[in-house]
C-alpha positions, 0 to 999 in steps of 0.5 A: 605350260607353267601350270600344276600338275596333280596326280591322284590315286587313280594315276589321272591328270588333273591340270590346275593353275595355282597361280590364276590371275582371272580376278573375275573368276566366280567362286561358282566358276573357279573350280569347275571341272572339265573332261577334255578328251582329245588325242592330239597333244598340241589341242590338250595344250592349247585348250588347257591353258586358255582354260586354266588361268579362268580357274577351270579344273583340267582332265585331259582323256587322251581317248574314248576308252580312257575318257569313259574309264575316267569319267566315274573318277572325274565328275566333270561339270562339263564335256570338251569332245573331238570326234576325230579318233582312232578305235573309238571316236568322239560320237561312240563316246558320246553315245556311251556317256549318255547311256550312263543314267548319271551322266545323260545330261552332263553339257558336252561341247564339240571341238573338231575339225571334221567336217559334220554332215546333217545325219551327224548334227542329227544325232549331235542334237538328239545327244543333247549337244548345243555347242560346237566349236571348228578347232583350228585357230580357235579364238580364245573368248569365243571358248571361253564364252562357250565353255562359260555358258556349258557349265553354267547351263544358261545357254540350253535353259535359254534355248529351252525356254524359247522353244516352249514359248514358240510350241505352245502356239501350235504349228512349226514355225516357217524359216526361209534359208536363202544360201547357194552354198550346199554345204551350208544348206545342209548344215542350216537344214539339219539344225532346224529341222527337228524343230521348224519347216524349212524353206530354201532357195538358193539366190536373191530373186527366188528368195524374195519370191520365196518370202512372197509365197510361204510367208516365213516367220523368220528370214535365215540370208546369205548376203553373198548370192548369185544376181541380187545380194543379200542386201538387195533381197533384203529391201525387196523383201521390207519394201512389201508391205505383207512381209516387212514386218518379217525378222531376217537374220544375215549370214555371212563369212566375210571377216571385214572390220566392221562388217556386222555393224554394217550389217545391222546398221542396214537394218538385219535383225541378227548376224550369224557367221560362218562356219555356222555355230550351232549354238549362236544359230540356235540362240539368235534364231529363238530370240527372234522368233520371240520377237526379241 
């Protein structure tokens, strides 16, 4: 890793890269702290030097108690947290810098490979963490975005924003979840239930009857279902006349070329991939709802 390395008083790591050849860096964005607290050295690594060359300053903490310990030195201006490790994982360090008054609202994103329940993504939210991101062959713009969007705050402003919007209406709005992955129902339902009242149904045609009945605000469509698709349910659901007017967002794992451009063309008001980021869920979900 051709980067710096400073050392100060206090014996912590601060990685810089005096030699950043970003040109686009921002003096608002050059400069920036992060607090990476991650024990694995190859994710210190790989997380560092996407960041660096972008003129982010690096804190790596390779523990909760070091993490906690450092974090008054610190000041970061934003959080890179895993959840997974030993003595003392990522939701006790959470828990811990959101009792510290000073640091109750510092952006925390999540960089893991656990595999998160709904009580778990409960509690993520209830932190004030918008982001997560599934470590493994992390893909270097999407952490950079996130990263951009954490420490600028714009993303949570934005979410915030729409969300006042929609409550000032009243009641909670309907989502429809049509998805027969279990895993991802969970998921879908633990982010959306603080704020919406959850439908579901688990393939094309209860789908449709789904729609016909609760009369969602919104549409959350798996495109590969049992019996009819995605896309089929999608055109029973437009070709009622009381329901055509209905935003539905597709969801997909498929990583074809192209596939979310055939998705929109089709005539889907939005695209969310799987694994489901919470974030982009979060956004695109809004944006709808607010008819944009």
């Amino acid at each position: 890793m051709q980067n710096e390395l400073q050392k100060n008083e206090s014996s912590f790591e601060i990685y810089k890269n005096p030699n950043s050849t970003d040109k686009s860096s921002s003096a608002e964005k050059r400069g920036k702290r992060i607090l990476l607290i991650e024990d694995s050295e190859p994710a210190i690594i790989q997380t560092t030097d996407i960041l660096l060359d972008k003129g982010y300053l690096i804190t790596a903490a390779r523990s909760g108690k070091e993490a906690l310990n450092l974090i008054d030195k610190v000041l970061p201006d934003g959080i890179i947290l895993d959840l997974t490790m030993p003595e003392m994982d990522g939701f006790q360090v959470l828990k811990a810098i959101r009792d510290m008054e000073k640091f109750a609202h510092v952006p925390v994103l999540i960089l893991s490979a656990k595999h998160i329940t709904r009580d778990e993504l409960s509690f993520l939210k209830s932190n004030h963490v918008y982001q997560l991101i599934q470590k493994g062959a992390v893909d270097k713009k999407e952490l950079l975005a996130a990263i951009e969007g954490l420490v600028s705050g714009e993303s949570v402003k934005t979410a915030e924003a729409q969300k006042k919007h929609i409550r000032a209406e009243g009641e909670k709005p309907v989502i429809l979840v049509v998805e027969d992955n279990p895993d991802n129902m969970i998921t879908v339902e633990a982010l959306l239930k603080e704020d919406f009242i959850v439908a579901k149904a688990t393939d094309g045609k209860t789908g449709v009857e789904q729609a016909g009945k609760v009369k969602p605000s919104l549409v959350l469509m798996d495109i590969s279902l049992p019996g009819m698709n995605g896309f089929e349910a999608f055109s029973k659901i437009k070709a009622t006349p009381e329901l055509k007017h209905i935003p539905i967002v597709a969801m997909t794992a498929s990583a074809m070329a192209g596939n979310k451009e055939e998705i929109l063309a089709y005539g889907f008001d939005g695209y969310i991939s799987k694994p489901i980021d919470m974030n982009e869920m979060e956004e695109i979900v809004w944006r709808c709802l607010n008819g944009k």
